[in-house]
C-alpha positions in Angstrom: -27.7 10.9 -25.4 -27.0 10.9 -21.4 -26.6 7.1 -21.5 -23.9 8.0 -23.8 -22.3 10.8 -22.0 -22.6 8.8 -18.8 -20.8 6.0 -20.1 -18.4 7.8 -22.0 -17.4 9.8 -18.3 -17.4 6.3 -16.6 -14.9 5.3 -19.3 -12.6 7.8 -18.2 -12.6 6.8 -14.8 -10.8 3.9 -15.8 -8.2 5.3 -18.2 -4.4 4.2 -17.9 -1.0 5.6 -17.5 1.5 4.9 -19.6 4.9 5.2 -20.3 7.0 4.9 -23.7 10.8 2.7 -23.1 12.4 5.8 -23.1 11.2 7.5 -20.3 10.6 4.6 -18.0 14.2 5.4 -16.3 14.0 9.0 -17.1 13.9 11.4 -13.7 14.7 14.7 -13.4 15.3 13.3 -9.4 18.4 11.7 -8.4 19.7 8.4 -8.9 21.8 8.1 -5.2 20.5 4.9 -3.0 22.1 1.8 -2.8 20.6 -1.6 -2.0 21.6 -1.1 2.0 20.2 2.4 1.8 17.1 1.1 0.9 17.3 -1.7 3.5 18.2 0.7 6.1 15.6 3.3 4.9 13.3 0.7 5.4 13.7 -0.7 9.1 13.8 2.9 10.1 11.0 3.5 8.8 9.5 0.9 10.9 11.7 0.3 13.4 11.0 1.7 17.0 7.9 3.6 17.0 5.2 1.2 17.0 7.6 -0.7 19.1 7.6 2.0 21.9 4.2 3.3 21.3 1.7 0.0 20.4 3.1 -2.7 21.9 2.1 -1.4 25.6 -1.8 -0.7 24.6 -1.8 -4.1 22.2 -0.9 -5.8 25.3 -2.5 -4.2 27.9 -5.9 -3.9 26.1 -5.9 -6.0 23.4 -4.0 -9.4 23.4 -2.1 -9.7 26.8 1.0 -11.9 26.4 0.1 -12.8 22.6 1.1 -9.7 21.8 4.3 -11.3 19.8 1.8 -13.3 17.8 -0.2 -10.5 17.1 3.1 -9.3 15.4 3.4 -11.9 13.8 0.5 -11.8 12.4 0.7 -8.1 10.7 4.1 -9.0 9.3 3.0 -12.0 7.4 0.4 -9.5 5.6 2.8 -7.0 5.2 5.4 -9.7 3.6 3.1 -10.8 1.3 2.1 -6.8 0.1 5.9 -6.3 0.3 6.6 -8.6 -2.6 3.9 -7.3 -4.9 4.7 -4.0 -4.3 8.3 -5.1 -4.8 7.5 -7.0 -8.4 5.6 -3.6 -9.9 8.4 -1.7 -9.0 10.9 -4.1 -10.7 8.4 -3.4 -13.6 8.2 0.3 -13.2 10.7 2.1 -11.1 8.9 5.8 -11.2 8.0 7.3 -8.0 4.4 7.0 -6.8 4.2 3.0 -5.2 1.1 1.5 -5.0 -1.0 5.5 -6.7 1.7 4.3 -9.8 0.6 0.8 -9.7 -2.8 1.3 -9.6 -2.8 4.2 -12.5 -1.1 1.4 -14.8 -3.4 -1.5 -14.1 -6.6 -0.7 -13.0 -7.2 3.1 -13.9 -7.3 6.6 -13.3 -10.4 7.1 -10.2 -9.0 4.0 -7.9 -5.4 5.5 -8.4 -6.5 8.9 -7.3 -7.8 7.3 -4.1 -4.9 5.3 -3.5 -2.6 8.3 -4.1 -5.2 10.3 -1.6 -5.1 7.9 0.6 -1.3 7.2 1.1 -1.3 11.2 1.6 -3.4 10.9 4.8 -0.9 7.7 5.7 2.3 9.8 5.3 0.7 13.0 7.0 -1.0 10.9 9.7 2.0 9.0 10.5 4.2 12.0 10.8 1.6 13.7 12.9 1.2 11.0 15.6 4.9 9.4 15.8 5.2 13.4 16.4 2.5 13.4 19.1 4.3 10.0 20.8 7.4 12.2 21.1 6.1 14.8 23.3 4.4 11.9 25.3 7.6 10.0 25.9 9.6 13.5 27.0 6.3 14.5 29.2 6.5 10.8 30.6 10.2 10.9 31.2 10.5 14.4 32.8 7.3 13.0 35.3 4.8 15.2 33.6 6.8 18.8 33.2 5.9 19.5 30.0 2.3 18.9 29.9 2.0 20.6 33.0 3.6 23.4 31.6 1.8 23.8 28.5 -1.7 23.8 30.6 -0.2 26.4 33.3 1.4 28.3 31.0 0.0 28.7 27.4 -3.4 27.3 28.2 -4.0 29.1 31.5 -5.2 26.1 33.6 -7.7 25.1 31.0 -8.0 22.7 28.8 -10.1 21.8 25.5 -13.1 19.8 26.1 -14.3 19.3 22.2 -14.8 15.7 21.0 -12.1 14.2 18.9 -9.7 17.4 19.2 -6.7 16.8 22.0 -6.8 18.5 25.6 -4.1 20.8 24.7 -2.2 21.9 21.6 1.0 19.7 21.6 3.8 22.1 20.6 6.8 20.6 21.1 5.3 17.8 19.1 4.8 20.5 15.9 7.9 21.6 16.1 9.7 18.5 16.1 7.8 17.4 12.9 8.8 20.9 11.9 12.7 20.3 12.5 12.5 16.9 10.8 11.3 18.4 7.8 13.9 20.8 7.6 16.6 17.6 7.1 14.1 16.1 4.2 14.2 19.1 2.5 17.5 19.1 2.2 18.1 15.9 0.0 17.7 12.7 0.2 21.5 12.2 0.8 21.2 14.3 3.9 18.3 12.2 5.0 19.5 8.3 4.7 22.8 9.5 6.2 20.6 11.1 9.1 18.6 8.0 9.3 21.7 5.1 9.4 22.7 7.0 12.4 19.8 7.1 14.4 18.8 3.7 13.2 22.5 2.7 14.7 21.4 4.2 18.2 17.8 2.7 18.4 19.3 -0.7 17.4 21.5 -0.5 21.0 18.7 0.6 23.0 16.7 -2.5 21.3 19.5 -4.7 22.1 19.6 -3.3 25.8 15.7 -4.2 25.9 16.3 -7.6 25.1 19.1 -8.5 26.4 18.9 -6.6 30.1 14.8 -7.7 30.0 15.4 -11.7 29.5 17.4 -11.4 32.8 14.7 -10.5 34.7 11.3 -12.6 32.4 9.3 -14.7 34.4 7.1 -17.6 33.1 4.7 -17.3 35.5 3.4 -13.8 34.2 2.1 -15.8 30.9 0.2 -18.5 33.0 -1.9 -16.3 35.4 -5.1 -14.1 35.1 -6.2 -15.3 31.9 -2.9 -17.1 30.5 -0.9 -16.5 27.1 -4.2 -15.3 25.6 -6.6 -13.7 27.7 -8.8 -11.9 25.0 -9.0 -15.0 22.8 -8.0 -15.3 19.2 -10.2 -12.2 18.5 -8.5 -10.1 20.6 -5.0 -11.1 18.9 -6.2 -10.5 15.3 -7.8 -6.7 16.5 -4.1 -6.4 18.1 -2.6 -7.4 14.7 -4.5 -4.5 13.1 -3.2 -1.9 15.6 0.1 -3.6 14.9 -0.1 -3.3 11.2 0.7 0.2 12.3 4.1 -0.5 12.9 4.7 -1.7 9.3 3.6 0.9 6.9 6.7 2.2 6.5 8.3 -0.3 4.6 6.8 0.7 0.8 9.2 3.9 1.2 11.4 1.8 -0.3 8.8 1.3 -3.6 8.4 5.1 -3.3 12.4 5.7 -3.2 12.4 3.4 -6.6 13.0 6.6 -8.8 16.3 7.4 -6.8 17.4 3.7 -6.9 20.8 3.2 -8.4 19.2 -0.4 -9.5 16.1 -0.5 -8.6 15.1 -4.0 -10.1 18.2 -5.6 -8.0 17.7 -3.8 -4.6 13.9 -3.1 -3.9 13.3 -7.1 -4.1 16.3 -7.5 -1.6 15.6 -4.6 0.6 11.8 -5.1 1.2 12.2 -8.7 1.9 14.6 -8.2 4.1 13.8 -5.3 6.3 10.2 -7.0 7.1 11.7 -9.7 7.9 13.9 -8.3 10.3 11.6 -5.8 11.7 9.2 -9.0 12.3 11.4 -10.5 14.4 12.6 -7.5 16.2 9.3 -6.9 17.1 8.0 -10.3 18.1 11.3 -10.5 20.8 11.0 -7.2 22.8 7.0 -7.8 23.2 7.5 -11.0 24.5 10.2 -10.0 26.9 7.7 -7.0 27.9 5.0 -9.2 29.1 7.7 -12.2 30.8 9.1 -8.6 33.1 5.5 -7.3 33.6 2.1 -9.0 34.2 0.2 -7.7 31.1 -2.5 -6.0 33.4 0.4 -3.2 34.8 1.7 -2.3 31.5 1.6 1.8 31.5 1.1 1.9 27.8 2.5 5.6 27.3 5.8 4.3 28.6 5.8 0.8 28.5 9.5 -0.8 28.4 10.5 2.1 30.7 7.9 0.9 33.4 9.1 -2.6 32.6 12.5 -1.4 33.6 11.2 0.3 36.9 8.9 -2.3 37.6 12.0 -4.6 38.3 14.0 -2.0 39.7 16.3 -1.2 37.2 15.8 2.6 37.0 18.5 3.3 34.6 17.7 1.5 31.8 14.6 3.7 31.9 17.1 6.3 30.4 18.4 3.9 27.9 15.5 2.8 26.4 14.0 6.8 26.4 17.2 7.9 23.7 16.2 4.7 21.7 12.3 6.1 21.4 13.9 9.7 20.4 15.9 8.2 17.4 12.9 6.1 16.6 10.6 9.0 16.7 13.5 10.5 14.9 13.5 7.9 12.0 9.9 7.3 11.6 9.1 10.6 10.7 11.7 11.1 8.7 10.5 8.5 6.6 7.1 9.5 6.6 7.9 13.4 5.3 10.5 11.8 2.6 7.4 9.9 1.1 5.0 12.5 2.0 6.4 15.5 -0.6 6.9 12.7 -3.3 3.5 10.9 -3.1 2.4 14.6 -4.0 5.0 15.0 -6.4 3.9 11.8 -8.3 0.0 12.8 -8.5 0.7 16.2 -9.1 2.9 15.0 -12.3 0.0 13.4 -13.7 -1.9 16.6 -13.5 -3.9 15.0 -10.6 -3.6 17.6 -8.0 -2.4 21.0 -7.5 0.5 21.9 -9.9 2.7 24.0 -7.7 3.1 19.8 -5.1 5.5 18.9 -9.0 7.8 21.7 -8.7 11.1 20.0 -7.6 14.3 22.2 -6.1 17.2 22.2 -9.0 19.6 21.9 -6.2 18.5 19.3 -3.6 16.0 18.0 -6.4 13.3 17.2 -3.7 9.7 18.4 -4.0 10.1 21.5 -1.7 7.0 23.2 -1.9 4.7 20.4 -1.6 7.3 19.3 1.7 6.3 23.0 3.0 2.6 22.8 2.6 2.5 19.7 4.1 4.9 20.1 6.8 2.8 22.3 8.3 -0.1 20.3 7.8 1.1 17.6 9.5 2.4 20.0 12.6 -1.4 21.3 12.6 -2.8 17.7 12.9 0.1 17.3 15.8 -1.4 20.5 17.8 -4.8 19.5 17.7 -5.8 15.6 17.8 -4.7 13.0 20.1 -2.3 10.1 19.3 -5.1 7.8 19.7 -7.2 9.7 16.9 -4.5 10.0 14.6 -3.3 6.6 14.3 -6.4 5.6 13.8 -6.5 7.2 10.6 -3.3 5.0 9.6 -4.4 1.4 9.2 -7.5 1.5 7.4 -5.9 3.4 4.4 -3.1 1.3 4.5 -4.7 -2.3 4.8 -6.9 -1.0 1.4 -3.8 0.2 -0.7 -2.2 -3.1 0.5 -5.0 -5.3 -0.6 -5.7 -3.5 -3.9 -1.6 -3.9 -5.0 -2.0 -7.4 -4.3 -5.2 -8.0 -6.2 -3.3 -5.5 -9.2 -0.8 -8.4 -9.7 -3.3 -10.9 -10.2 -5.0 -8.9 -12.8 -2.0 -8.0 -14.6 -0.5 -11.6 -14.7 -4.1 -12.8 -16.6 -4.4 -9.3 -18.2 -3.4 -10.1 -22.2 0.1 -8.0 -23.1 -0.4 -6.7 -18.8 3.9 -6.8 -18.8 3.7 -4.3 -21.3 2.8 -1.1 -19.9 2.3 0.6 -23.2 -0.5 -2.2 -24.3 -4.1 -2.0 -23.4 -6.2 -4.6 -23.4 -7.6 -3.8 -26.7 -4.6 -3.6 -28.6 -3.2 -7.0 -27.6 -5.8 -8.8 -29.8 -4.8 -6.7 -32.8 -3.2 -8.8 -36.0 -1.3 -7.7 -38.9 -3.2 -8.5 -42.5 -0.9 -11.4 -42.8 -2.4 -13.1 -39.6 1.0 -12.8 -37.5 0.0 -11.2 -34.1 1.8 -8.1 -32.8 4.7 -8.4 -30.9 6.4 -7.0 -27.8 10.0 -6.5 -27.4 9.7 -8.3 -23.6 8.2 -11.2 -24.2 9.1 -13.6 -27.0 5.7 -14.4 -29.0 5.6 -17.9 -30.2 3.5 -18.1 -33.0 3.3 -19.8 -36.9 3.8 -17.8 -40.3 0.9 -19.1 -41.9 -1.9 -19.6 -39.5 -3.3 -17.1 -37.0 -3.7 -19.6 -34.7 -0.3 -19.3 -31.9 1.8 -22.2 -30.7 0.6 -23.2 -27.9 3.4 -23.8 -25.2 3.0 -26.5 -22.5 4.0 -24.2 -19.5 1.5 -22.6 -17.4 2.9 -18.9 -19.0 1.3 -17.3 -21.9 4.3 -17.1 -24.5 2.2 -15.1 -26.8 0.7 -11.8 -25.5 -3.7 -12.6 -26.5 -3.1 -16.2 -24.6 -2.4 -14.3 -21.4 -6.2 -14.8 -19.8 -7.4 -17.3 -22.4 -8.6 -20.9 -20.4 -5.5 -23.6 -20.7 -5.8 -25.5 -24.0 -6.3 -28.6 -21.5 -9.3 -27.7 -20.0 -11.6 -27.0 -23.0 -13.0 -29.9 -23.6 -13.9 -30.4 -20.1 -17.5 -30.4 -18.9 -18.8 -26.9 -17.9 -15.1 -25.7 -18.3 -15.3 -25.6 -21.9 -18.1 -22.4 -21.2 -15.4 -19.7 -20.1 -13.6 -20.2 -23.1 -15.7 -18.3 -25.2 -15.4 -15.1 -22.6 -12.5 -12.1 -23.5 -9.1 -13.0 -22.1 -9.0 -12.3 -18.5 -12.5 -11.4 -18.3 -13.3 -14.6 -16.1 -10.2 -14.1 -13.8 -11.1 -10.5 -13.1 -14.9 -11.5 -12.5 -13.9 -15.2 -9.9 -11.4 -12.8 -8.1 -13.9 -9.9 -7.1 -16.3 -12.4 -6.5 -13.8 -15.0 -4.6 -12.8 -12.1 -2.2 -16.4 -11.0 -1.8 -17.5 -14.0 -0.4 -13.9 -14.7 1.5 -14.9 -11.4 3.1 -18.4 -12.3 4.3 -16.4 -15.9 5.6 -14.0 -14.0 7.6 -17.3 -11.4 9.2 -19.2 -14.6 10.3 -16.1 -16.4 11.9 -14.9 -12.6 13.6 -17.8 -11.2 14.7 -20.3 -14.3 14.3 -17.8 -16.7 16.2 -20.1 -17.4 18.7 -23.0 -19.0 16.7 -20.5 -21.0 15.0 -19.5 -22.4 18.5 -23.4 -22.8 19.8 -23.4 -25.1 16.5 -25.9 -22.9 14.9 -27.0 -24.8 12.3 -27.5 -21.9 10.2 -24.3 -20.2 10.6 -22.4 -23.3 10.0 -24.2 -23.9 6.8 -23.4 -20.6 5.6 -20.0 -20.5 6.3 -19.0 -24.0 4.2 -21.3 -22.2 1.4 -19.2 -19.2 1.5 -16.3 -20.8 1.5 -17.0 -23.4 -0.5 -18.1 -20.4 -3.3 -14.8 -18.4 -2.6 -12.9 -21.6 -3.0 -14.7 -22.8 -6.4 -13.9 -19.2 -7.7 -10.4 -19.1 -6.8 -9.5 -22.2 -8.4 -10.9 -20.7 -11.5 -8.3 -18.4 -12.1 -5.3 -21.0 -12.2 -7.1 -22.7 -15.1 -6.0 -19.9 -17.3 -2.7 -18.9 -19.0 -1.0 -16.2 -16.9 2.0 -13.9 -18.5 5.1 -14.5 -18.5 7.2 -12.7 -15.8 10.4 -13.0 -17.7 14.0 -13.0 -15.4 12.8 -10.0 -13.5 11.3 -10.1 -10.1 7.8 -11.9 -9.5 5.7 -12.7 -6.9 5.7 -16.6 -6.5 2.5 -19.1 -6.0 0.5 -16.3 -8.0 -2.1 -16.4 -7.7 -2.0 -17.7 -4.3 0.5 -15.7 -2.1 -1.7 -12.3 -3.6 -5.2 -13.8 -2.7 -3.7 -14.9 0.8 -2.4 -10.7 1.1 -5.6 -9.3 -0.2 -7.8 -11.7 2.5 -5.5 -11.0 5.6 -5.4 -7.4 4.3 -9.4 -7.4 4.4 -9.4 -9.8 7.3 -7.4 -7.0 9.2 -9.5 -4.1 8.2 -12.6 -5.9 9.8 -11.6 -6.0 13.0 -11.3 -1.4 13.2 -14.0 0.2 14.7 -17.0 1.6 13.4 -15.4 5.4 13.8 -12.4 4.7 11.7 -14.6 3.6 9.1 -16.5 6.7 9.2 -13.4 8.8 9.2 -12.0 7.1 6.0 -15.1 7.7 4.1 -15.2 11.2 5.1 -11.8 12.0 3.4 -12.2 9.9 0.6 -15.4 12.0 0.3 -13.0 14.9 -0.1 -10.6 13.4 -2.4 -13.6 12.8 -4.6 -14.2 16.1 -4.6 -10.9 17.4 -5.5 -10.8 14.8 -8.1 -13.8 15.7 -9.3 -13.3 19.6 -9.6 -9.7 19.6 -10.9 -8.3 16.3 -11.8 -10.6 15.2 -13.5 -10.1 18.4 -15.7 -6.5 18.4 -15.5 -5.3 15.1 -16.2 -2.4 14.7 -18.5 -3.5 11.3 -19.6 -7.1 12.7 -20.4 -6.0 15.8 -21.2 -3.6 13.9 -24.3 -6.7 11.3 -25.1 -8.9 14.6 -25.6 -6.0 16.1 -27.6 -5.7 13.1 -29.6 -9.6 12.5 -30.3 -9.5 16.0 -31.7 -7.3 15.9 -34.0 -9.1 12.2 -35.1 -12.0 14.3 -35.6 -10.0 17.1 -37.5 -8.5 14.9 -39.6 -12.6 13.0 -40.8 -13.7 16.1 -41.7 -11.2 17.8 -43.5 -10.2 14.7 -45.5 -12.1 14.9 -49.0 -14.4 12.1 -49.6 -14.2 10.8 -53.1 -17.3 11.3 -55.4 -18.3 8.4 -57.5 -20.8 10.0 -59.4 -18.8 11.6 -61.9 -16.4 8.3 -62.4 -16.3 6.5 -65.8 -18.1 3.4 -65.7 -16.4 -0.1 -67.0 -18.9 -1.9 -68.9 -19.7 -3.9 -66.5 -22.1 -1.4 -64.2 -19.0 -0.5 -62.0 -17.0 2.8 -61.5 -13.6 3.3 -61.7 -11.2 6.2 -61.1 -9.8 7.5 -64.1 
């Protein structure tokens, strides 16, 4: 009986969303942003902060010179989680990004951690672009205002508690305070607000680049340790810090709901505004380290020292109104997703029900923007920017890796376009044989067998195919085995397993480089077994028929670009310390709690499942069950009705 119980609760874990054609467009928010809304919404979002604030320390401490590679790096991996995140919201433009995705593919628990853990992203983004602020106005004004705050409201002490900041950072607060006051008041307000500010940082960018390669100098890339002083290691850690710098961009997947056509611009918009950012990032950090040797960079203020450094004291001005409006943007961003990640979960009866309650004049989530406004302002008074962005890329990298790995399942998942269709249902058949149908794909299939067509494309025209090993393959040696497995059983199980064992490659070659370069004979055997392994169990999964994504946007090369996103993603997340790791379990600790205590309970989807399984149960035992013992019998030992 607890077997039972137990499994019957780890069922639910993995319930679905899902959504009828009817209300798949259906908002009560509104429909307002264009496709250069969205691209704009998304550079500002990650355009300017991590540019002023990261690239000093990624330089100075982390890859020297290669700092522009380590850019590069982080905006591959966010190019290929931008175009996954880009096809599911072709598929299903409702508010929520990768918490919606996740609900729909893989279930109810990993959603609820996703959703938790993009709410930690927004709030710690807001919190530390917030806390950069005030650092680039106490740099600029020589050290008044942190001065002040110590004299004045701390009485010439300061706090000496680990992990909590020397003094309160007020101005910070208040800033995030002021921001939120322009998100609250629609998202019209707030794109308008943002194309303006975007407009100003993009001059003080140009003035970087175009004033800095006047005064670059080779030389500082060939001394004291050359382009790459801390080795290839040291520029993937940077490209984790710098993966910072893009986690903005899926506020276009969360703006999806209040899309004028979402299926046209999110693919256009995402695309190109990481792109762009990419390259705007990859120019000023090169130009920083050609002014400056890498060793002299003042990482609180680094394009500004640049600028003094070579005597040019005004530009120190310029490039300070430039960090404003990209302090400016960045948070505005952050708080517009922030209220509407809550918004989405607390739709689903996944959190508190007062975060779904949406203004019927600006139509934006205002009480859960209040309660976490101030949330984010108290994270701003009390930790440092060094703790709080450390929060950031963690949660990020594992929401990015888990939407890529999403599409993979859903391509090999039988009827996974259909967002009504479990897995279960797509094998059901009418009594004639004929196998159900679904209005978005076109089944091809005969009227008197139950055997389908097969078609000689790689997509599954017929929704049970999607999973099922290529009619090719089955009479080939050993392949023949995993066809008598459920449809997309085997892809699920070689892609957990592939990534597993790319994982454990990627640990021995970044932390076990050096045996691998003493020729260990050891560590070089395991590392050809474990890639060997990951490799045998990725080409698995192109052996089977995939859906069909139709005219809408897809991910191309699936299932390769998604396995390359979820391995740089993981490769990425590697390289964080030991404390970040620590921090992230402790809040997902408390997300599990919350879950467990009240959405759980108050989930819509299991709250309807339990509805439903009552009434099944009503409906057994109040239906009469017909007695046979008082029917006439037919001569032939048999009952019948009369």
């Amino acid at each position: 009986m607890g077997s039972n119980a137990c499994i019957s609760f780890l069922k639910t874990l993995s319930r679905k969303k899902q959504f009828g054609d009817e209300d798949t467009y259906s908002t009560p928010l509104r429909r307002y942003l264009s496709t250069l809304d969205l691209t704009f919404l998304g550079i500002g979002s990650m355009f300017g902060a991590g540019l002023y604030v990261l690239t000093g320390t990624v330089a100075k401490e982390y890859a020297g010179p290669a700092v522009f590679v380590s850019y590069f790096i982080a905006g591959l991996a966010s190019l290929f989680a931008s175009l996954c995140y880009a096809e599911f919201s072709c598929r299903i433009p409702r508010t929520g990004s990768a918490y919606l995705f996740t609900y729909v593919t893989i279930g109810e628990l990993w959603a609820f951690l996703i959703g938790w853990n993009m709410i930690l992203e927004y709030t710690a983004s807001a919190a530390s672009v917030g806390r950069s602020f005030s650092g680039y106005i106490d740099e600029l004004s020589n050290g008044a205002y942190s001065n002040f705050t110590i004299t004045y409201v701390m009485g010439n002490k300061t706090w000496d508690v680990p992990f909590i900041a020397p003094y309160p950072d007020i101005l910070g607060a208040g800033y995030c305070l002021f921001v939120m006051i322009f998100v609250l008041l629609g998202v019209g307000t707030s794109s308008i607000l943002n194309n303006i500010f975007l407009l100003i940082n993009v001059v003080a960018v140009g003035i970087i680049i175009g004033l800095g390669a006047k005064y670059a100098d080779i030389s500082n890339w060939q001394e004291d340790g050359g382009f790459a002083p801390y080795g290839f290691q040291g520029i993937i850690t940077g490209a984790a810090t710098c993966f910072y710098s893009f986690v903005g961009f899926d506020v276009i997947a969360i703006s999806s709901e209040e899309t004028l056509n979402p299926r046209k611009s999110i693919p256009i918009a995402m695309v190109s505004s990481i792109v762009i950012i990419t390259v705007v990032y990859m120019i000023p950090s090169a130009i920083l380290t050609l002014m400056i040797p890498y060793q002299e960079i003042n990482a609180a203020s680094a394009f500004s020292q640049a600028f003094a450094y070579n005597g040019v004291l005004w530009a120190k001005w310029a490039v300070g109104v430039g960090a404003i409006c990209a302090t400016f943007t960045c948070i505005l961003t952050s708080l517009f997703c922030l209220p509407r990640s809550l918004y989405a979960m607390a739709s689903d009866g996944l959190l508190f029900e007062c975060f779904a309650t949406v203004n019927s004049r600006t139509q934006v989530p205002v009480t859960a923007g209040i309660i976490f406004g101030f949330f984010v302002a108290l994270l701003d008074i009390f930790f440092t920017l060094v703790d709080l962005v450390a929060f950031l890329s963690i949660g990020v990298l594992c929401a990015y890796g888990i939407v890529a790995a999403s599409i993979v399942i859903l391509r090999y998942r039988p009827g996974g376009y259909n967002i009504n269709l479990s897995i279960q249902d797509s094998f059901l058949s009418d009594q004639d044989g004929t196998k159900g149908e679904i209005h978005t794909l076109i089944p091809l299939r005969s009227s008197t067998s139950t055997e389908p067509i097969l078609s000689h494309s790689d997509s599954a025209h017929d929704l049970h195919l999607a999973g099922a090993l290529k009619e090719k393959y089955r009479g080939w040696p050993i392949l023949w085995r995993l066809y008598g497995y459920p449809p997309g059983k085997v892809v699920l199980v070689a892609l957990l397993i592939g990534i597993l064992l790319g994982v454990g490659a990627m640990s021995l070659g970044l932390h076990g480089y050096e045996y691998l370069f003493a020729l260990e004979w050891w560590a070089i055997l395991l590392m050809i077994v474990l890639l060997t392994a990951s490799l045998v169990c990725f080409s698995v999964i192109p052996l089977h028929y995939q859906n069909d994504p139709g005219e809408q946007f897809s991910v191309p090369f699936v299932p390769l670009i998604p396995i390359l996103s979820v391995l740089l993603n993981c490769g990425l997340m590697l390289m964080l310390t030991w404390i970040t790791w620590i921090r992230f379990a402790v809040w997902m600790a408390l997300g599990l709690l919350i879950y467990g205590f009240y959405g759980y309970k108050h989930s819509k989807v299991g709250l309807q499942e339990r509805r439903e399984a009552e009434e099944e149960q009503f409906v057994t035992q109040t239906s009469p069950t017909p007695s046979y013992g008082s029917l006439p019998n037919d001569g032939n030992g048999l009952m019948t009705p009369s």
